[in-house]
ChimeraX commands (.cxc) that place a marker at each C-alpha (Angstrom):
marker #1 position 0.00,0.00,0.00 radius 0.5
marker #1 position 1.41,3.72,-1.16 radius 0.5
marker #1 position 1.35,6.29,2.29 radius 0.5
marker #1 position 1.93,9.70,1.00 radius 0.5
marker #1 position 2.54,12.05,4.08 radius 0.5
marker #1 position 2.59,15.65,4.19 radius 0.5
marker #1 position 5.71,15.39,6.03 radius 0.5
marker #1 position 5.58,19.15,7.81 radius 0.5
marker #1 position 1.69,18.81,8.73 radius 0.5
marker #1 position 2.35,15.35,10.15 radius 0.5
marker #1 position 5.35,16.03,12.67 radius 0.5
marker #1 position 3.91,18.80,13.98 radius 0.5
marker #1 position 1.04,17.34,14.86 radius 0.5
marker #1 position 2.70,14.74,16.09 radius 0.5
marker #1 position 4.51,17.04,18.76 radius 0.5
marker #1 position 1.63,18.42,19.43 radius 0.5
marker #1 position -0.20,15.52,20.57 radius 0.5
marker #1 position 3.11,14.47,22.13 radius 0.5
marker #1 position 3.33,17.76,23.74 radius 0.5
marker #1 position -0.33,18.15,25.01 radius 0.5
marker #1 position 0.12,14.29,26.42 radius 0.5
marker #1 position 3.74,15.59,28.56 radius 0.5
marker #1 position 5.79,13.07,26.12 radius 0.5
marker #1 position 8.16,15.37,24.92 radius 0.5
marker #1 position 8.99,18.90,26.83 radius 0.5
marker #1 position 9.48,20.77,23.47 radius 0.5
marker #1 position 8.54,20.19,19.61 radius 0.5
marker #1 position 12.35,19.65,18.71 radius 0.5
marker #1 position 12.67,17.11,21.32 radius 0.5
marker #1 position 10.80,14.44,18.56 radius 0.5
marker #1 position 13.97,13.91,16.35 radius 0.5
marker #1 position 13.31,10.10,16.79 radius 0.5
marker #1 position 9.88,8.31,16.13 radius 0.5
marker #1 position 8.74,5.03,15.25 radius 0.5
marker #1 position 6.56,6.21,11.97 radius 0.5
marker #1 position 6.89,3.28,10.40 radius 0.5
marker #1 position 5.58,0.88,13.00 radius 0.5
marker #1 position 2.50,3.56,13.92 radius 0.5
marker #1 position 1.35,3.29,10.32 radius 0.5
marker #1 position 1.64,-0.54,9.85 radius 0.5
marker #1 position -0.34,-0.78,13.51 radius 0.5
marker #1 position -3.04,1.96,12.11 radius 0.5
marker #1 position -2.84,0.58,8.65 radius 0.5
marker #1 position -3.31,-3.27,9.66 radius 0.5
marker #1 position -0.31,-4.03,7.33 radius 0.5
marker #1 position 2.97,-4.45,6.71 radius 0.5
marker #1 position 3.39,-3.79,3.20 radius 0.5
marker #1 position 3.79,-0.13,2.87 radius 0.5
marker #1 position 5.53,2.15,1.09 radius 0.5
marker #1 position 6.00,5.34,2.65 radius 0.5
marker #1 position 6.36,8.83,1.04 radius 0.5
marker #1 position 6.89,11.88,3.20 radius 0.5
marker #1 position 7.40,15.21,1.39 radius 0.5
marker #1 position 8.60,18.04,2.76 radius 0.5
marker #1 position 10.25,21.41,1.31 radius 0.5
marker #1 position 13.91,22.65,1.73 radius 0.5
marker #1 position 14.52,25.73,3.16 radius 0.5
marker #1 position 15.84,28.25,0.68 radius 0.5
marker #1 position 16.95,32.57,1.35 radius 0.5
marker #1 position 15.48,34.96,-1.91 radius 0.5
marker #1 position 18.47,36.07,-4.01 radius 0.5
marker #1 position 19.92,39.27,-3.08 radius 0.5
marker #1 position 18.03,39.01,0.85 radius 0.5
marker #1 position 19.85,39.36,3.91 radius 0.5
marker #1 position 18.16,37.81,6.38 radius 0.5
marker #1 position 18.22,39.76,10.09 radius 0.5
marker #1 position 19.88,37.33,13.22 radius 0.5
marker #1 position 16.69,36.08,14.31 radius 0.5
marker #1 position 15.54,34.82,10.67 radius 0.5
marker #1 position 18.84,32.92,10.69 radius 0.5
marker #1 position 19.00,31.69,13.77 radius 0.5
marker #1 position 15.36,30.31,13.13 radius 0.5
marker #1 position 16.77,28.91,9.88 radius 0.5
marker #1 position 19.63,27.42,11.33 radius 0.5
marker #1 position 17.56,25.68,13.98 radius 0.5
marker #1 position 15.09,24.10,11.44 radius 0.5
marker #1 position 17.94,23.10,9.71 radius 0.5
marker #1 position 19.96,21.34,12.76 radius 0.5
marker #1 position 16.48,20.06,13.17 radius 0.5
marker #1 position 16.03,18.34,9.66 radius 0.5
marker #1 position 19.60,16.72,10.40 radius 0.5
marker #1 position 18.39,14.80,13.10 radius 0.5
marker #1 position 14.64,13.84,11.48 radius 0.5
marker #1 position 15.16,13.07,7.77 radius 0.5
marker #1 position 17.67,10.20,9.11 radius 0.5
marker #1 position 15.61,8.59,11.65 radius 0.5
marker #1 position 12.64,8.44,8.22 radius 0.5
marker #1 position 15.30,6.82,6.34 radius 0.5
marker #1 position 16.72,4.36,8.62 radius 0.5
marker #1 position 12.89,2.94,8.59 radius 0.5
marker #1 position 12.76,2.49,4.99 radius 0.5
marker #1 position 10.87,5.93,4.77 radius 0.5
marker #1 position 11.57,7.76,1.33 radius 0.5
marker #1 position 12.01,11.29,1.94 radius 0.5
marker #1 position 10.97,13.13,-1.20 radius 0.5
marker #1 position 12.36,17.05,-1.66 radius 0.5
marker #1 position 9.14,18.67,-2.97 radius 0.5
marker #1 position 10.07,21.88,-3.53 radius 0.5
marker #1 position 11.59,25.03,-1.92 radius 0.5
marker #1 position 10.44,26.97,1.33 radius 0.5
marker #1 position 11.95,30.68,1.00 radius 0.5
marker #1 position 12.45,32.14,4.29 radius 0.5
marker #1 position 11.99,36.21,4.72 radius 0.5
marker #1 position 10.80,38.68,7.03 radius 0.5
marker #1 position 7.03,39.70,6.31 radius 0.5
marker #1 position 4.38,41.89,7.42 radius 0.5
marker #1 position 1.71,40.04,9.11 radius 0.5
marker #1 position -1.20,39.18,6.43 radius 0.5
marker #1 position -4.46,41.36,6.61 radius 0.5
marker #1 position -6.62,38.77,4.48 radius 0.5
marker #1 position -8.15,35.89,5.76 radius 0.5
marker #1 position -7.49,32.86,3.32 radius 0.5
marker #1 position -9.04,29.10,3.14 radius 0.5
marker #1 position -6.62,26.57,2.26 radius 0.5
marker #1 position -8.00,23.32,1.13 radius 0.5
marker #1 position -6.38,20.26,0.57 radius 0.5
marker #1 position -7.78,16.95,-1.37 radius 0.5
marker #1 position -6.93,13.25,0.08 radius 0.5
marker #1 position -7.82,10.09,-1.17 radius 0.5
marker #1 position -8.28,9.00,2.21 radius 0.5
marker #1 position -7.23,10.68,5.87 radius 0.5
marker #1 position -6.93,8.56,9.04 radius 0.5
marker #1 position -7.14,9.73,12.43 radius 0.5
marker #1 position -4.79,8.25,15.05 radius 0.5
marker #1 position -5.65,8.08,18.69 radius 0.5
marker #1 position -3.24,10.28,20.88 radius 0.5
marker #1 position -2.89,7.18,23.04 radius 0.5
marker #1 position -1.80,5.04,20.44 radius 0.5
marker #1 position 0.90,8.32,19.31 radius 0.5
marker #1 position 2.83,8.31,22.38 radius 0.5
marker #1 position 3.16,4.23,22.16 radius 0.5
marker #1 position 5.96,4.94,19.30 radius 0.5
marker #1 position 7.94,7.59,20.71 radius 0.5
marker #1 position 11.15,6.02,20.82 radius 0.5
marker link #1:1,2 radius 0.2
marker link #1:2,3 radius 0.2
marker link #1:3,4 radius 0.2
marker link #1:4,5 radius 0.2
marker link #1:5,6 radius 0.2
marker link #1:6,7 radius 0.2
marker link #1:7,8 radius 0.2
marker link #1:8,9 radius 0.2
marker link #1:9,10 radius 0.2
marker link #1:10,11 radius 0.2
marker link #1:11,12 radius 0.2
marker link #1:12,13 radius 0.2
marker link #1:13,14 radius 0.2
marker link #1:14,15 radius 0.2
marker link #1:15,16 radius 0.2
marker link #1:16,17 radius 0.2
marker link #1:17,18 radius 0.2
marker link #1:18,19 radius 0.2
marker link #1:19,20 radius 0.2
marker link #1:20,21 radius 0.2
marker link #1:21,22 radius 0.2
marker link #1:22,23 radius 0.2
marker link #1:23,24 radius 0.2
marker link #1:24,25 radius 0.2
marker link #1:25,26 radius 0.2
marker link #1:26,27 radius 0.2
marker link #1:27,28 radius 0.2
marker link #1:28,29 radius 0.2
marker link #1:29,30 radius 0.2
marker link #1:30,31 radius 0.2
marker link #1:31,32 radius 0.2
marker link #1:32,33 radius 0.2
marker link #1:33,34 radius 0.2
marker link #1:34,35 radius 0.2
marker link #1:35,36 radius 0.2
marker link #1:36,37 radius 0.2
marker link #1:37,38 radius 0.2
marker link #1:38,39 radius 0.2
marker link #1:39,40 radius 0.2
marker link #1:40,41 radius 0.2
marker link #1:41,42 radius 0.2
marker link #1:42,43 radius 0.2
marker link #1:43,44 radius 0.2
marker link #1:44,45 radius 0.2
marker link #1:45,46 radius 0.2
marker link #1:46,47 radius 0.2
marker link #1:47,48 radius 0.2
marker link #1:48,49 radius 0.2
marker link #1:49,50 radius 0.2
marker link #1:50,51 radius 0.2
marker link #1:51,52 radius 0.2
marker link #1:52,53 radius 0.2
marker link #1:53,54 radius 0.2
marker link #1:54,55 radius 0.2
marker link #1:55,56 radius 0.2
marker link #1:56,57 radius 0.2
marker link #1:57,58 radius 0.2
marker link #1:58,59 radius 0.2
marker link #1:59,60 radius 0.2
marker link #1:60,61 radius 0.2
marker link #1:61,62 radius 0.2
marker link #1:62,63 radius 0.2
marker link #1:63,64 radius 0.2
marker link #1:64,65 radius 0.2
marker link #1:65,66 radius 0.2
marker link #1:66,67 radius 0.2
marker link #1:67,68 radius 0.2
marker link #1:68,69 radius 0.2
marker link #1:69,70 radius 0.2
marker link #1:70,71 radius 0.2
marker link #1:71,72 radius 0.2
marker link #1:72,73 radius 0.2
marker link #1:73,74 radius 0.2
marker link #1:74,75 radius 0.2
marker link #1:75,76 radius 0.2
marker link #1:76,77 radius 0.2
marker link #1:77,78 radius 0.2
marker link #1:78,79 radius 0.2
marker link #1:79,80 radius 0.2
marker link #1:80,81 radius 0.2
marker link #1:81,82 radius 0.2
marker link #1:82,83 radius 0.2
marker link #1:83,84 radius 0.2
marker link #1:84,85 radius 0.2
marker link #1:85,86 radius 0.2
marker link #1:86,87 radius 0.2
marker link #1:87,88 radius 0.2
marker link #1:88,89 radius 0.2
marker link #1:89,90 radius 0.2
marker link #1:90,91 radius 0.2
marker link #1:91,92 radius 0.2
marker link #1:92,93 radius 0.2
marker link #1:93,94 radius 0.2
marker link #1:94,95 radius 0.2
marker link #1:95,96 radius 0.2
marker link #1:96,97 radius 0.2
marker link #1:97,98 radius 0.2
marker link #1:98,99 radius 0.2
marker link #1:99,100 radius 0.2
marker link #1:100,101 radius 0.2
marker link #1:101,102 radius 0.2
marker link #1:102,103 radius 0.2
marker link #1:103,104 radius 0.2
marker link #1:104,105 radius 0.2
marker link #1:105,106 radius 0.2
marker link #1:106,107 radius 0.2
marker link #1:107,108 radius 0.2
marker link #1:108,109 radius 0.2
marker link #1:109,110 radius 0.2
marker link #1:110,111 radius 0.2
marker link #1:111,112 radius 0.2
marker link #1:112,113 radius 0.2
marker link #1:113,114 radius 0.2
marker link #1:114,115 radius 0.2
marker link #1:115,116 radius 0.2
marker link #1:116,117 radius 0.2
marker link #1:117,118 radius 0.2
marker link #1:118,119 radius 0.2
marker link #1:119,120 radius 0.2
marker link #1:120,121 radius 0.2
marker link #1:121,122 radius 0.2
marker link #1:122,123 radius 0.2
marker link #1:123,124 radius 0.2
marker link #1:124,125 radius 0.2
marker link #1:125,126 radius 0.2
marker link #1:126,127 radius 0.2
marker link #1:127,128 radius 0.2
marker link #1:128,129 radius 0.2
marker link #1:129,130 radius 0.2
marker link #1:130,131 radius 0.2
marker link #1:131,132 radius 0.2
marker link #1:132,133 radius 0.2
marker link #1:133,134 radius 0.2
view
């Protein structure tokens, strides 16, 4: 069975359940997880084959980001060399989909709807989420 995961979406809600639930004392602190496993409980199979997508943080040409953006950057970064590893070493293909570019903004006056389209979503108890926190 293909798993596509919205890589970004799905670990931070996993630290937030893990969070909420006193698992973990900060969302960085999930750098290792048992994905793998969770899905083939939730899934009732073993025959998977797991996509997560996620985007790579890139600065604008010709931007000079202040301290704080960088630091921020740097962190996610540090971050990402601690997850993508763990994804691999469960057979978990991590797929670059694209480019995040990082910048300093004014907050956004408009409300927007985002809307996504799955083939299927699953819900996972928070119970059974802090069963696979390694």
């Amino acid at each position: 069975m293909k798993v596509y995961i919205d890589g970004e979406n799905l670990r931070k809600s996993l630290a937030r359940v893990l969070l909420d639930s006193k698992a973990i004392k900060n969302s960085r602190d999930l750098t290792t997880y048992h994905l793998r496993n969770l899905l083939q409980d939730i899934l009732a199979t073993k025959d998977l084959d797991i996509h997560y997508y996620s985007s790579e943080i890139r600065l604008p040409n010709g931007y000079t980001p202040s301290d704080e953006i960088m630091s921020h950057v740097e962190s996610i970064r540090s971050y990402s060399r601690k997850w993508v590893p763990n994804l691999k070493l469960q057979n978990i293909t991590y797929v670059k989909a694209g480019y995040l570019k990082v910048k300093s903004t004014k907050p956004c006056q408009v409300n927007r709807a985002v809307s996504a389209v799955a083939s299927e979503t699953i819900t996972i108890p928070a119970a059974k989420t802090k069963q696979y926190l390694k």
